[in-house]
C-alpha positions in Angstrom: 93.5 147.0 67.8 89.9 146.3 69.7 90.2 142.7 67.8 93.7 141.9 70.0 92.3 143.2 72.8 89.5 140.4 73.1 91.9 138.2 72.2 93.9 139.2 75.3 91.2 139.4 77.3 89.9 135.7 76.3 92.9 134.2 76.5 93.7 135.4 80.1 90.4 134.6 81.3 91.6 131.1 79.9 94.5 131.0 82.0 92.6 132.1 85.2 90.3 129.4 84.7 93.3 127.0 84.2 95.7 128.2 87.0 92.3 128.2 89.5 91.2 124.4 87.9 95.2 123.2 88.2 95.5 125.1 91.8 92.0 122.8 92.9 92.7 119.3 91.2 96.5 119.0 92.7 95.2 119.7 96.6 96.8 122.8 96.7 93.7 124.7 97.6 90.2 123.9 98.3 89.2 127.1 96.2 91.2 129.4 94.2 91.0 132.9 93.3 94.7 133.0 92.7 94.4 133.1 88.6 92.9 135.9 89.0 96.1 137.7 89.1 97.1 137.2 85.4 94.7 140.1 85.4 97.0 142.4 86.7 99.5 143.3 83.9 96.4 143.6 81.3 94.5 146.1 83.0 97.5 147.9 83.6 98.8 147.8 79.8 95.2 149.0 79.3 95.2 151.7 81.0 98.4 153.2 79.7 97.1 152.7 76.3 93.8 154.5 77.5 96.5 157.3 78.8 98.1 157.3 75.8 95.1 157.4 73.2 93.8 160.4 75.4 97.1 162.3 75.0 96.9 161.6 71.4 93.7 163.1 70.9 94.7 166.5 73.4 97.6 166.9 71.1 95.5 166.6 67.3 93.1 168.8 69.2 95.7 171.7 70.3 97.0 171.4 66.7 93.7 171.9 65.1 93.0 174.7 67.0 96.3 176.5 66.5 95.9 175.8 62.7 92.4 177.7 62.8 93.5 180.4 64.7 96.6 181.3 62.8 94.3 180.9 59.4 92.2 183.5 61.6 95.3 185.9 62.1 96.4 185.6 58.5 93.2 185.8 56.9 
């Protein structure tokens, strides 16, 4: 998973650099920040998958401790 994510991270600082380079060269702007927006729906997938991953873990975690503390009670 951490391999796809620098992948997504590479290729969208690509496409900043080429949306601010293409938004310069036709006149558009004198200087562009404006690729900086494919930003946006990356760090937000992130983090929900950060959300996620930290659910994940508080669930295992409940688990294992209610799988201790009946072995506790029973044994």
């Amino acid at each position: 998973m951490v391999r796809y994510r620098v992948v997504a991270y590479v290729a969208t600082f690509v496409l900043v650099l080429a949306t601010n380079k293409a938004l310069v060269l036709s006149g558009t702007v004198s200087y562009s920040v404006w690729g900086w927006i494919w930003f946006a729906p990356l760090l937000l997938a992130d983090a929900k998958l950060k959300q996620a991953r930290r659910l994940a873990r508080q669930r295992v975690i409940a688990a294992t401790e209610a799988r201790h503390a009946e072995n506790a009670t029973a044994g």
